[in-house]
PDB file with SEQRES, HELIX, SHEET and CRYST1 records, atoms N, CA, C and O in Angstrom:
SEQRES   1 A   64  UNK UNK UNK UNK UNK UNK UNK UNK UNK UNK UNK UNK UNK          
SEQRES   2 A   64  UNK UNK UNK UNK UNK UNK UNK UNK UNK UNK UNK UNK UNK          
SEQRES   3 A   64  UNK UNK UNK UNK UNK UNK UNK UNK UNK UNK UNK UNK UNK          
SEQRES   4 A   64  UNK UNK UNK UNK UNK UNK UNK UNK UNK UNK UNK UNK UNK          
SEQRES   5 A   64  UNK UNK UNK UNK UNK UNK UNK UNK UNK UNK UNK UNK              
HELIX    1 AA1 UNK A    3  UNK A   14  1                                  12    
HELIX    2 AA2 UNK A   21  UNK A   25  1                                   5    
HELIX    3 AA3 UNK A   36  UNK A   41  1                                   6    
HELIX    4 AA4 UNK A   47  UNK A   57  1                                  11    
CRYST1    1.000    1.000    1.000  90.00  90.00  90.00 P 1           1          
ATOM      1  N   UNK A   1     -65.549 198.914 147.407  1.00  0.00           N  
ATOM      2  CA  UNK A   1     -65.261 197.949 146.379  1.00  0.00           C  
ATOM      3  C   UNK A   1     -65.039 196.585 147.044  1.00  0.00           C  
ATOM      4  O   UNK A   1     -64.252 196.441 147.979  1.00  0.00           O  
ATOM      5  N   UNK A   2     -65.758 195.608 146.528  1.00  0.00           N  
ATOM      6  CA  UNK A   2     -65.548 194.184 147.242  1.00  0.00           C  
ATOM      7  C   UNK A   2     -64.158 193.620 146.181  1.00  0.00           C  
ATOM      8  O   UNK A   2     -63.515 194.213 145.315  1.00  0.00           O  
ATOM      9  N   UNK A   3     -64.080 192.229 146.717  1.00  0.00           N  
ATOM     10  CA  UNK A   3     -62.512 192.012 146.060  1.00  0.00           C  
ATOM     11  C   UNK A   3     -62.965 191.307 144.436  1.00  0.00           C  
ATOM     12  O   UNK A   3     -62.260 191.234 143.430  1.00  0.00           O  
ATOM     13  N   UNK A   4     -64.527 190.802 144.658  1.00  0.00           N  
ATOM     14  CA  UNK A   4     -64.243 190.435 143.045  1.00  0.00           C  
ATOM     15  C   UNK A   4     -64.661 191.487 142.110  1.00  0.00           C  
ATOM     16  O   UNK A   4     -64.514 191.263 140.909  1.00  0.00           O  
ATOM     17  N   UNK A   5     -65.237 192.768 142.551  1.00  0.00           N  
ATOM     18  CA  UNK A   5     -65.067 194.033 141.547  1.00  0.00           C  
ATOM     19  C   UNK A   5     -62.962 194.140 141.193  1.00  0.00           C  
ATOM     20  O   UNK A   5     -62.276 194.148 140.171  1.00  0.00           O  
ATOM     21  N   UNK A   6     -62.745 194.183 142.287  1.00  0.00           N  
ATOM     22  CA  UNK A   6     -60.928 194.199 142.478  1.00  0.00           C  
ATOM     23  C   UNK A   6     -60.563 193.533 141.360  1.00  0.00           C  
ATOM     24  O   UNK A   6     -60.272 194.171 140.348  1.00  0.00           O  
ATOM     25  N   UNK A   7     -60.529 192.309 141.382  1.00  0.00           N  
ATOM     26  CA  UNK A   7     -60.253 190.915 140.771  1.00  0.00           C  
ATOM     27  C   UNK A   7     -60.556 191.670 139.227  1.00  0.00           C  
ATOM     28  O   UNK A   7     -59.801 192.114 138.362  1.00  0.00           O  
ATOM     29  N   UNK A   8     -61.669 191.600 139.320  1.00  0.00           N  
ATOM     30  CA  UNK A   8     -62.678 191.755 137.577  1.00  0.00           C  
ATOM     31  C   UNK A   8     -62.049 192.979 137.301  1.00  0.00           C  
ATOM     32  O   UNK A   8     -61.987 193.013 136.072  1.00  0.00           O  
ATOM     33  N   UNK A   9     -61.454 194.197 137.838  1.00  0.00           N  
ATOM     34  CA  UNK A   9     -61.034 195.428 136.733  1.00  0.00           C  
ATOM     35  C   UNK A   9     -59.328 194.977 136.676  1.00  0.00           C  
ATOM     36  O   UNK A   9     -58.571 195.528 135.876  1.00  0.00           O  
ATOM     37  N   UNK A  10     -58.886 193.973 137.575  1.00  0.00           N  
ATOM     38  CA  UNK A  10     -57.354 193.640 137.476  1.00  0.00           C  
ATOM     39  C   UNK A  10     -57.194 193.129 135.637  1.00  0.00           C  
ATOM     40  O   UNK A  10     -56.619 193.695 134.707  1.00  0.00           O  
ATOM     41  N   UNK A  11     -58.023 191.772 135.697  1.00  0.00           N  
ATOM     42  CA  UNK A  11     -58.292 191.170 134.904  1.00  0.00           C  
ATOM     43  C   UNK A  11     -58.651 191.994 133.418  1.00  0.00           C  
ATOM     44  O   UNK A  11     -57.961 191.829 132.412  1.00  0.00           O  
ATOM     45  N   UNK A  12     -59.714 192.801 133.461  1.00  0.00           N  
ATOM     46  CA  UNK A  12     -59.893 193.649 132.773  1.00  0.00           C  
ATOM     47  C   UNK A  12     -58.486 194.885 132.226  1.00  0.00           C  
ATOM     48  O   UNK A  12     -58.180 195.373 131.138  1.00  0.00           O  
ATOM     49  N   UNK A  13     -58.039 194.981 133.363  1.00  0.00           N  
ATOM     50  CA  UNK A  13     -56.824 196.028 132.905  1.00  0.00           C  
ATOM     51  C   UNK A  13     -55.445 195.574 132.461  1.00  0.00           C  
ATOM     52  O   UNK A  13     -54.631 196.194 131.776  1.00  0.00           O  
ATOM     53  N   UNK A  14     -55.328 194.078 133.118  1.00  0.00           N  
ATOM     54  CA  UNK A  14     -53.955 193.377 132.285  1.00  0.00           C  
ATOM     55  C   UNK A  14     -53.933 192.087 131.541  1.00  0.00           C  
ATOM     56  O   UNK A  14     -52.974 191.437 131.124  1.00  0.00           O  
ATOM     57  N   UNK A  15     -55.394 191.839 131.464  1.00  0.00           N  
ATOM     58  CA  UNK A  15     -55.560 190.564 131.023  1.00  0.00           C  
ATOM     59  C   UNK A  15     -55.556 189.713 131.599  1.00  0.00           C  
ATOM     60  O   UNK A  15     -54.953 189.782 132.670  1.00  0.00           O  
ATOM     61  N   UNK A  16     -56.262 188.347 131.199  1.00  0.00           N  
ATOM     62  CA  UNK A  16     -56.688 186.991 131.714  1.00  0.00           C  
ATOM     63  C   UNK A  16     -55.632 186.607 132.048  1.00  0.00           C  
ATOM     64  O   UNK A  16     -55.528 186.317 133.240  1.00  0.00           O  
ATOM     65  N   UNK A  17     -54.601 186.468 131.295  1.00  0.00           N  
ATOM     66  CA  UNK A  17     -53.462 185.407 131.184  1.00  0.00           C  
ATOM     67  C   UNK A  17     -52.239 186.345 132.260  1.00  0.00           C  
ATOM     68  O   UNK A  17     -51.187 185.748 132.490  1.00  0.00           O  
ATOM     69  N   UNK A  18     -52.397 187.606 132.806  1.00  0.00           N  
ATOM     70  CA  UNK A  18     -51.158 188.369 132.877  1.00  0.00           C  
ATOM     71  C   UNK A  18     -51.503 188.792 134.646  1.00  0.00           C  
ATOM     72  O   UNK A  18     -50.682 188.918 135.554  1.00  0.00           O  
ATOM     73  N   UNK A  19     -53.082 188.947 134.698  1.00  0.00           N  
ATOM     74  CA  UNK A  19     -53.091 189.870 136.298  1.00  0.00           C  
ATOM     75  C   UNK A  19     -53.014 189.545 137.026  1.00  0.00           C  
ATOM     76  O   UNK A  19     -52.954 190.325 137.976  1.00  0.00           O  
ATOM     77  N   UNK A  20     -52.927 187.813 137.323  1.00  0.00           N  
ATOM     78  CA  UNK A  20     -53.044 187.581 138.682  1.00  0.00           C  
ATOM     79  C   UNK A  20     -51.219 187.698 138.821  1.00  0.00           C  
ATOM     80  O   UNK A  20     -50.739 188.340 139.755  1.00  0.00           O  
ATOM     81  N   UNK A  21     -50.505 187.147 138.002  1.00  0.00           N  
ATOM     82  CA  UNK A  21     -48.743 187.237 137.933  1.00  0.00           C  
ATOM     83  C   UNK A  21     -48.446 188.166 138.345  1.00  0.00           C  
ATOM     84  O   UNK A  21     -47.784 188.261 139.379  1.00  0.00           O  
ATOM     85  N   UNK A  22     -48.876 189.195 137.610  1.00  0.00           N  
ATOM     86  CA  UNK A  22     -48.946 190.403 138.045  1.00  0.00           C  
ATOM     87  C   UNK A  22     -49.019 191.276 139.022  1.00  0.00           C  
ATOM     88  O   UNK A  22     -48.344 192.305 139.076  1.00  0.00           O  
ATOM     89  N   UNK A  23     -50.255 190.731 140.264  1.00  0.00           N  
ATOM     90  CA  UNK A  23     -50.756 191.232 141.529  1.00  0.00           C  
ATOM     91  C   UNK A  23     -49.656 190.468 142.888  1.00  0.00           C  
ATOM     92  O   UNK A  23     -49.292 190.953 143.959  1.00  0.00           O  
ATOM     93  N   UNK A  24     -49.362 189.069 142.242  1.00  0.00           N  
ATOM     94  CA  UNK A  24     -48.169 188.361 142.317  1.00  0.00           C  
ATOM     95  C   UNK A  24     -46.844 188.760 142.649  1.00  0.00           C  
ATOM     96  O   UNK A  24     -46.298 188.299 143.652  1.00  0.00           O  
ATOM     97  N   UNK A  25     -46.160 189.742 141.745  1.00  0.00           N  
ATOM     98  CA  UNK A  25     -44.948 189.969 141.825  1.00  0.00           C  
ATOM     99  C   UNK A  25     -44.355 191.325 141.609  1.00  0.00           C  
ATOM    100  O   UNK A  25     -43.133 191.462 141.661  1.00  0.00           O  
ATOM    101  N   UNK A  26     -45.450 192.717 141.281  1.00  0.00           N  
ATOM    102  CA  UNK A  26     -45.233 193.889 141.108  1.00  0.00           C  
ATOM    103  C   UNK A  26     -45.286 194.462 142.556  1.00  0.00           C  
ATOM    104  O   UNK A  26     -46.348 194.719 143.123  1.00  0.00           O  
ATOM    105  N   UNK A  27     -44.355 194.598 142.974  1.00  0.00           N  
ATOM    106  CA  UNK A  27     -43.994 195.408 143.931  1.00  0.00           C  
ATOM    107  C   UNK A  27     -44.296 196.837 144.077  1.00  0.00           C  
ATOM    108  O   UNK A  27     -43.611 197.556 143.350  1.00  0.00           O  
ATOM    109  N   UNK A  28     -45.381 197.595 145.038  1.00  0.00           N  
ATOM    110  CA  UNK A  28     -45.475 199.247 144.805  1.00  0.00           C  
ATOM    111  C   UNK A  28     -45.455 199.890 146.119  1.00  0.00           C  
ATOM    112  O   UNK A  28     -46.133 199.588 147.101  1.00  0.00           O  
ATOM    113  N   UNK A  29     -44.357 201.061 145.970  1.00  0.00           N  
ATOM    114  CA  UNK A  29     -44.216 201.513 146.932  1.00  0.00           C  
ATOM    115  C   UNK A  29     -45.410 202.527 147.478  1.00  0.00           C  
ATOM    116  O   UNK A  29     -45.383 203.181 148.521  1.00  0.00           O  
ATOM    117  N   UNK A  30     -46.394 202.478 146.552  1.00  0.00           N  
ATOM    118  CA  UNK A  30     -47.446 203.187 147.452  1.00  0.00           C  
ATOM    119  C   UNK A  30     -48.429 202.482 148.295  1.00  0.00           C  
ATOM    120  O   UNK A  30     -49.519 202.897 148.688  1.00  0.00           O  
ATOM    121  N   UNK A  31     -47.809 201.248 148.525  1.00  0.00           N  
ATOM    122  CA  UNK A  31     -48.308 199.533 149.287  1.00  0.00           C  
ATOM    123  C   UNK A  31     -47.505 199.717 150.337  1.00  0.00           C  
ATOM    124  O   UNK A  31     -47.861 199.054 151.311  1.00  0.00           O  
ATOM    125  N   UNK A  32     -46.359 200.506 150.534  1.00  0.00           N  
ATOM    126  CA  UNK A  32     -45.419 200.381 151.840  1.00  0.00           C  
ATOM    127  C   UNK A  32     -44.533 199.000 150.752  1.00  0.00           C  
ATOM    128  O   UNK A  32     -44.476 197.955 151.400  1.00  0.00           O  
ATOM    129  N   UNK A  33     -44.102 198.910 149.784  1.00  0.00           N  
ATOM    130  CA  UNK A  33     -43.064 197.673 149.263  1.00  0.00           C  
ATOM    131  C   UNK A  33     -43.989 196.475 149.075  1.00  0.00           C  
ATOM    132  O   UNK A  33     -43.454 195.424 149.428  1.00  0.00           O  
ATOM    133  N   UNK A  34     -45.132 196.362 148.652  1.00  0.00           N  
ATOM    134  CA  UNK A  34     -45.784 195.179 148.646  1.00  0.00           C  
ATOM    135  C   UNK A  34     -46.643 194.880 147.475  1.00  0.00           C  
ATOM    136  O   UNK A  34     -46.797 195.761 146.630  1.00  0.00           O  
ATOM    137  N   UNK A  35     -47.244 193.678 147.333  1.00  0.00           N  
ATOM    138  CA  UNK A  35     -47.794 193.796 145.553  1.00  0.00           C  
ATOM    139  C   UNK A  35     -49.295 193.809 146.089  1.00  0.00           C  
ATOM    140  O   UNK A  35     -49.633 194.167 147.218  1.00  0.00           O  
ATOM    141  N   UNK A  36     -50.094 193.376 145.122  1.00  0.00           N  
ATOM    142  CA  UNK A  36     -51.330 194.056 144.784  1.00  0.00           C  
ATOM    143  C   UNK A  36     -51.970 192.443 146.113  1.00  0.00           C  
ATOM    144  O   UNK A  36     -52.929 192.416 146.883  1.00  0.00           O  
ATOM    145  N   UNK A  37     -51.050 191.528 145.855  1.00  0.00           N  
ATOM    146  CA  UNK A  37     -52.044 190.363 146.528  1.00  0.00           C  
ATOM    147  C   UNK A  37     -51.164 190.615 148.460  1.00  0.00           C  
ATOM    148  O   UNK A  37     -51.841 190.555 149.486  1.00  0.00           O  
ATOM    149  N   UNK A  38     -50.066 190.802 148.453  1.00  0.00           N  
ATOM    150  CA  UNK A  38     -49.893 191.144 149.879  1.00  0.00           C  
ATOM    151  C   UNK A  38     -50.440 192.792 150.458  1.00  0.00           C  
ATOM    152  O   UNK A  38     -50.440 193.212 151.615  1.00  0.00           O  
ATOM    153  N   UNK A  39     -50.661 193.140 149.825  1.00  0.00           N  
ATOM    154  CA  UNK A  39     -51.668 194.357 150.347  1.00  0.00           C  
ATOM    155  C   UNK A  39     -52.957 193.950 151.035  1.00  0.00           C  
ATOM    156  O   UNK A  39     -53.349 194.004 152.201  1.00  0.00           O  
ATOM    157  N   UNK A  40     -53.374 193.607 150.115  1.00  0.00           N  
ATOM    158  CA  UNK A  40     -54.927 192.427 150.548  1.00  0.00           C  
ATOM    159  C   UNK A  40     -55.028 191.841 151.559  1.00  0.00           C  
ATOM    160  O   UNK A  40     -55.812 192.104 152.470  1.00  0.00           O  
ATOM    161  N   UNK A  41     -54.164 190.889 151.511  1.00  0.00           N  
ATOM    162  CA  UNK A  41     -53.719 189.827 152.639  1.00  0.00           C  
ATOM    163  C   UNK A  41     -53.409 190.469 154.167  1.00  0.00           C  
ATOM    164  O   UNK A  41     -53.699 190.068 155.294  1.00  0.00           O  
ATOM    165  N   UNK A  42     -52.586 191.815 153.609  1.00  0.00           N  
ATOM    166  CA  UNK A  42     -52.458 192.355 155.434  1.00  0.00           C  
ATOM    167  C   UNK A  42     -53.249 193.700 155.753  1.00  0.00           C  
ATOM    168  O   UNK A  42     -52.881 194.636 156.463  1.00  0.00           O  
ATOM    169  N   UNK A  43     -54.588 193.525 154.946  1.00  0.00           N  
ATOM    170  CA  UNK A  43     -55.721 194.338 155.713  1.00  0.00           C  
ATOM    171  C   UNK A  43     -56.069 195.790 154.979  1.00  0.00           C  
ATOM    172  O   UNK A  43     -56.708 196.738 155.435  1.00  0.00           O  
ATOM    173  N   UNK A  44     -55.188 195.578 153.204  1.00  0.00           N  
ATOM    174  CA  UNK A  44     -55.010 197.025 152.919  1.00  0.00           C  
ATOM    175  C   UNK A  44     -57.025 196.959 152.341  1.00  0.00           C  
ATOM    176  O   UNK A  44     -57.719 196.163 152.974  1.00  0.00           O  
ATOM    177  N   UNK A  45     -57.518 197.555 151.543  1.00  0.00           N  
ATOM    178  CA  UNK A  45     -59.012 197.828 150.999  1.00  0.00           C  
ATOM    179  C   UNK A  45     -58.687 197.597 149.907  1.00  0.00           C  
ATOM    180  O   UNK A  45     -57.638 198.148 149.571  1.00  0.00           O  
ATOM    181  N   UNK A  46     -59.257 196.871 149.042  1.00  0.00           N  
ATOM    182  CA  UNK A  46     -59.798 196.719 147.302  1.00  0.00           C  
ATOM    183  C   UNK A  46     -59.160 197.804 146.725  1.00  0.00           C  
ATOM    184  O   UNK A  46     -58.153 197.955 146.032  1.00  0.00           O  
ATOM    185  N   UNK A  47     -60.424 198.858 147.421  1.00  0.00           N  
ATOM    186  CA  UNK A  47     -60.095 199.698 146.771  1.00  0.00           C  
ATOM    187  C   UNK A  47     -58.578 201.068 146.961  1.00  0.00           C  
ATOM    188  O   UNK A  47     -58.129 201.892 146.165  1.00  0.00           O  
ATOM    189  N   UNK A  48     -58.263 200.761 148.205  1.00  0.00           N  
ATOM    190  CA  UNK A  48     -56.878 201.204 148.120  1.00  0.00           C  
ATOM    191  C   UNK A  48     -55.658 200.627 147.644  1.00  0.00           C  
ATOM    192  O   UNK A  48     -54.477 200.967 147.702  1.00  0.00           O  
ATOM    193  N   UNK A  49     -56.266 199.680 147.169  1.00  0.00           N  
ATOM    194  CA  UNK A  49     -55.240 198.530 145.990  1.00  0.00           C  
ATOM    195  C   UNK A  49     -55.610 198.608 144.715  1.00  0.00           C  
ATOM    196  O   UNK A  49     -55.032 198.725 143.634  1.00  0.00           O  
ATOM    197  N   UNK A  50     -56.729 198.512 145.099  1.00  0.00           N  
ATOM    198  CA  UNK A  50     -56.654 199.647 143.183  1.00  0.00           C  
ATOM    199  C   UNK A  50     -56.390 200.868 143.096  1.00  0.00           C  
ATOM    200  O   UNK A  50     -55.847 201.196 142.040  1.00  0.00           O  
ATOM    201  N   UNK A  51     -56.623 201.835 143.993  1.00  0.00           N  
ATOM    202  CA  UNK A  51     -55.612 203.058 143.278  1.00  0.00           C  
ATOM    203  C   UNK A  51     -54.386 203.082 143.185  1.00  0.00           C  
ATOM    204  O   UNK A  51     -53.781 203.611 142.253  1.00  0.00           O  
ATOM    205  N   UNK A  52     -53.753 202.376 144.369  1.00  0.00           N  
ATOM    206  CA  UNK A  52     -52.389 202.107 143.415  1.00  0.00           C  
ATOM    207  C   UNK A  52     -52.042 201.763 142.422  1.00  0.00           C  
ATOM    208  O   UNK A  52     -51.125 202.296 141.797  1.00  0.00           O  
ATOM    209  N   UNK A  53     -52.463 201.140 142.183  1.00  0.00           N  
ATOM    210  CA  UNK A  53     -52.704 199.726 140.921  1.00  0.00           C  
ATOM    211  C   UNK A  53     -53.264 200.700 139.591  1.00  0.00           C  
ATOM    212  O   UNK A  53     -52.879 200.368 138.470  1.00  0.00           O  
ATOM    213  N   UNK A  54     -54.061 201.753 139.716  1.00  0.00           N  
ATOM    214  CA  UNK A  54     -54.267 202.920 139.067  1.00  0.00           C  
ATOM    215  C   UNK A  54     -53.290 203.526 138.848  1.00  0.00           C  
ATOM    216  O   UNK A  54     -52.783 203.215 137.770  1.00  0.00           O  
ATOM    217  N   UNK A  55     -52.799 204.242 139.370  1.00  0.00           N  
ATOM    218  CA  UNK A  55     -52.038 204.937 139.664  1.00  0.00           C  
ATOM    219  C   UNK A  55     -50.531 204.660 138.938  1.00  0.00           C  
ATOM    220  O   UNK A  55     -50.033 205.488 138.177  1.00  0.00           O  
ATOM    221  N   UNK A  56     -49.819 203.258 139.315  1.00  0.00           N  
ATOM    222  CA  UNK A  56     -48.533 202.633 138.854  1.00  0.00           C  
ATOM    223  C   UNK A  56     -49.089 202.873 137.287  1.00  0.00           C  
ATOM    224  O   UNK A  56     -48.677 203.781 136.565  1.00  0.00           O  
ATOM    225  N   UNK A  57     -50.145 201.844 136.885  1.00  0.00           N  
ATOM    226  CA  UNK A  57     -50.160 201.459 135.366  1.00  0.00           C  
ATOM    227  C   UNK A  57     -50.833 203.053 134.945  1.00  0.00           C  
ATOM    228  O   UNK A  57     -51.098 203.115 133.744  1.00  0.00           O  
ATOM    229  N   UNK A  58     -51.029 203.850 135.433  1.00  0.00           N  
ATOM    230  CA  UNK A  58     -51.352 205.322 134.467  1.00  0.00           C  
ATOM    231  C   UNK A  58     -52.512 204.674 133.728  1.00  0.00           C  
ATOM    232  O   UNK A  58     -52.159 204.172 132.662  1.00  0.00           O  
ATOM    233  N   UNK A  59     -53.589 204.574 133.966  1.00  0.00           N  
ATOM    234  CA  UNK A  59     -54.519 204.074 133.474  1.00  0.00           C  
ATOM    235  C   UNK A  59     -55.762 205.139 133.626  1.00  0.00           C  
ATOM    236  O   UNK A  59     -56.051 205.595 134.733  1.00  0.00           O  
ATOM    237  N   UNK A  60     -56.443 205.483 132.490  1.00  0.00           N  
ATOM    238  CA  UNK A  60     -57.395 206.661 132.392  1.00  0.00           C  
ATOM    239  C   UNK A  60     -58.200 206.774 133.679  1.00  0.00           C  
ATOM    240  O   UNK A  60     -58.467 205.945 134.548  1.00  0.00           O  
ATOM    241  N   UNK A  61     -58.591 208.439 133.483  1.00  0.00           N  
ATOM    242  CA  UNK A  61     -59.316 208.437 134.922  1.00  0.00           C  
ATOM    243  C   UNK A  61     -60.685 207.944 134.552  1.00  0.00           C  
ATOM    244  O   UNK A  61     -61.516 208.631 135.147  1.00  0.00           O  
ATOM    245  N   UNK A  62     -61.263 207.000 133.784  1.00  0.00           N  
ATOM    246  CA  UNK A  62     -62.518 206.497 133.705  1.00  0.00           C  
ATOM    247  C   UNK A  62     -62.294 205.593 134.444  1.00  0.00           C  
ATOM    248  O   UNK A  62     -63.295 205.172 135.024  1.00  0.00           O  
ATOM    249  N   UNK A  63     -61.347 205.095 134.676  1.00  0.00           N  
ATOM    250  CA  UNK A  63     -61.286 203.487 135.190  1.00  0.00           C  
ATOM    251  C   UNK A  63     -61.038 203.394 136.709  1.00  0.00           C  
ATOM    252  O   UNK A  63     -60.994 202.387 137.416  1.00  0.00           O  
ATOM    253  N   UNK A  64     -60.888 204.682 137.034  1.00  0.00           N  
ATOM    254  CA  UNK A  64     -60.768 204.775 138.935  1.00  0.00           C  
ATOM    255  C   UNK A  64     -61.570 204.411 139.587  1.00  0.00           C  
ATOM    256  O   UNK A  64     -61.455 204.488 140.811  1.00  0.00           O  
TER     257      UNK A  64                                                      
END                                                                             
């Protein structure tokens, strides 16, 4: 997964106005304590930031 598939299902899953705040300031401990944008930043994968990110918001398994 590249980061603007990332970006585009964030957006898609919390809204325009809500995901980047969101990736911002939700803290998950399956990040080691970190949010969706410091995961990124220290080398975690798209896509191992979206399954967390799956995972926290319980979001159908279509969307994995």
């Amino acid at each position: 997964m590249r980061h603007t598939e990332f970006w585009a299902r964030m957006e898609r899953a919390l809204g325009a106005g809500y995901y980047e705040a969101w990736a911002d300031q939700f803290v998950m401990s399956a990040l080691g304590g970190r949010t969706a944008r410091q995961a990124l930043d220290a080398g975690y994968s798209p896509l191992q930031v979206w399954r967390a990110v799956h995972d926290t918001l319980g979001l159908p398994p279509s969307e994995r």
